[in-house]
Phi, psi and omega in degrees: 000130178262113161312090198260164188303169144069063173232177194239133199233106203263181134219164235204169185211236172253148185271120212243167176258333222218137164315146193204146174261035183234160213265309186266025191231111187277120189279169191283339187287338172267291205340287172307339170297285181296351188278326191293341167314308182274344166307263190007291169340282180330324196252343183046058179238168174272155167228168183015048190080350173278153171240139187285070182295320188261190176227137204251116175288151129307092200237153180230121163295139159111309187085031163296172197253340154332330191267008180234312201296327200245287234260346172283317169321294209296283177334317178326296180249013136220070163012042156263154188254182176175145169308111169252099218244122201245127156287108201272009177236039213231311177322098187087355129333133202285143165085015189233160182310171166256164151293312166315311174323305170327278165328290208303301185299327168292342180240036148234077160081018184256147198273092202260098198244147179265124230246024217056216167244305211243016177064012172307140174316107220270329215273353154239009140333142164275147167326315208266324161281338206277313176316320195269354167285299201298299180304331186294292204296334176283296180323310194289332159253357147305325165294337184287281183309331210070018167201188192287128181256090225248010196250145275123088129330124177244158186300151150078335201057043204228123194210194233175159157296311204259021156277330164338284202287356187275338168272335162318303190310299174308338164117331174279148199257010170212142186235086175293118188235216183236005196288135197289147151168188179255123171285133171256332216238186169288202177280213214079218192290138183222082168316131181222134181277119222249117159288137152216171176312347156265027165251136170282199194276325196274338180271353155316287208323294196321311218297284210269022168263294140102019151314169164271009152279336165325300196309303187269008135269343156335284222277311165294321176298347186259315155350282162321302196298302165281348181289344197284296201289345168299318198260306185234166186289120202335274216317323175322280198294324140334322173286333179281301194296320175335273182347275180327299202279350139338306188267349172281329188302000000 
């Protein structure tokens, strides 16, 4: 995928069929909300009376199996790609992509990125495991697909300068993170806005509408967001996020 200025970048986790209380589980009826969203983009057309300034990449975390059965299918048949970023100790695990899967998705046009190998917090990492995180997890799907894999996701959204450049290093040219913003630029650090199951329709809508007010509520949240994950712990902040967007739907 060539990354063009002024584009919106998502990130997206598993797509569920059945109503669900977890955080990271998007039901599928917004899930068909955002693809048709991102046709629009494409086309630099309006959806639902919102108008799209930007063009919204797709990215998907974690490596659910949810991403081959609902959302590759879906992506599929309005010939759109989207990022799939596979945790690799992760792979032929029950409730997880297969290799096969992988392979399958990579050759009819879908985008295959490394989500490290064991999902670990990078950012308490040693230099030397992050590499061997990074590095494992590039080799391993590359052998899988059969081409170059240059893309990168980090677990948690929890990073360093130098976990950046430790994946730079290491051969990738986009280090995809969780921090809300509009990508501008060639590679390096790649921001991305995270959909999840406690947002309702109209703040998707808001989301992939992508104004400037939108932005500087971004730029506090993410603010917010980091001082939140210094102080706790996932589950904590997980526990948090519930909560806030609880009292927001």
């Amino acid at each position: 995928m060539q990354i063009e200025t002024k584009t919106l970048p998502v990130v997206l986790h598993k797509i569920v069929k059945e109503q669900s209380s977890d955080l990271y589980d998007l039901n599928v009826d917004i899930f068909e909300l955002i693809v048709e969203a991102t046709v629009a983009s494409l086309n630099n057309t309006s959806y639902r009376s919102f108008d799209l300034n930007k063009e919204i990449i797709l990215t998907f975390d974690d490596c659910n199996f949810s991403d081959y059965e609902i959302a590759f299918p879906m992506l599929s048949d309005k010939g759109l790609t989207a990022y799939f970023f596979i945790v690799t100790d992760w792979v032929g695990k029950n409730e997880f992509l297969s290799k096969p899967a992988i392979v399958e998705m990579h050759r009819n046009g879908m985008l295959i990125g490394s989500h490290s190998r064991s999902h670990r917090d990078l950012v308490k990492a040693s230099p030397g495991l992050v590499k061997s995180e990074m590095q494992y997890s590039k080799y391993f799907l590359e052998d899988a697909v059969g081409s170059e894999v240059v893309a990168c996701s980090i677990p948690y959204g929890r990073y360093t300068r130098q976990v950046v450049e430790t994946c730079l290093d290491v051969g990738y040219q986009y280090v995809f993170t969780s921090d809300h913003g509009i990508w501008t630029q060639g590679g390096g650090r790649v921001p991305r806005n995270s959909i999840h199951g406690l947002m309702s329709e109209l703040r998707v809508l808001r989301l992939l509408r992508a104004n400037q007010w939108s932005q500087i509520g971004w730029h506090m949240e993410s603010l917010s967001r980091k001082i939140a994950k210094t102080i706790l712990n996932q589950k904590k902040y997980d526990e948090l996020k519930e909560f806030l967007y609880g009292l927001r739907r």
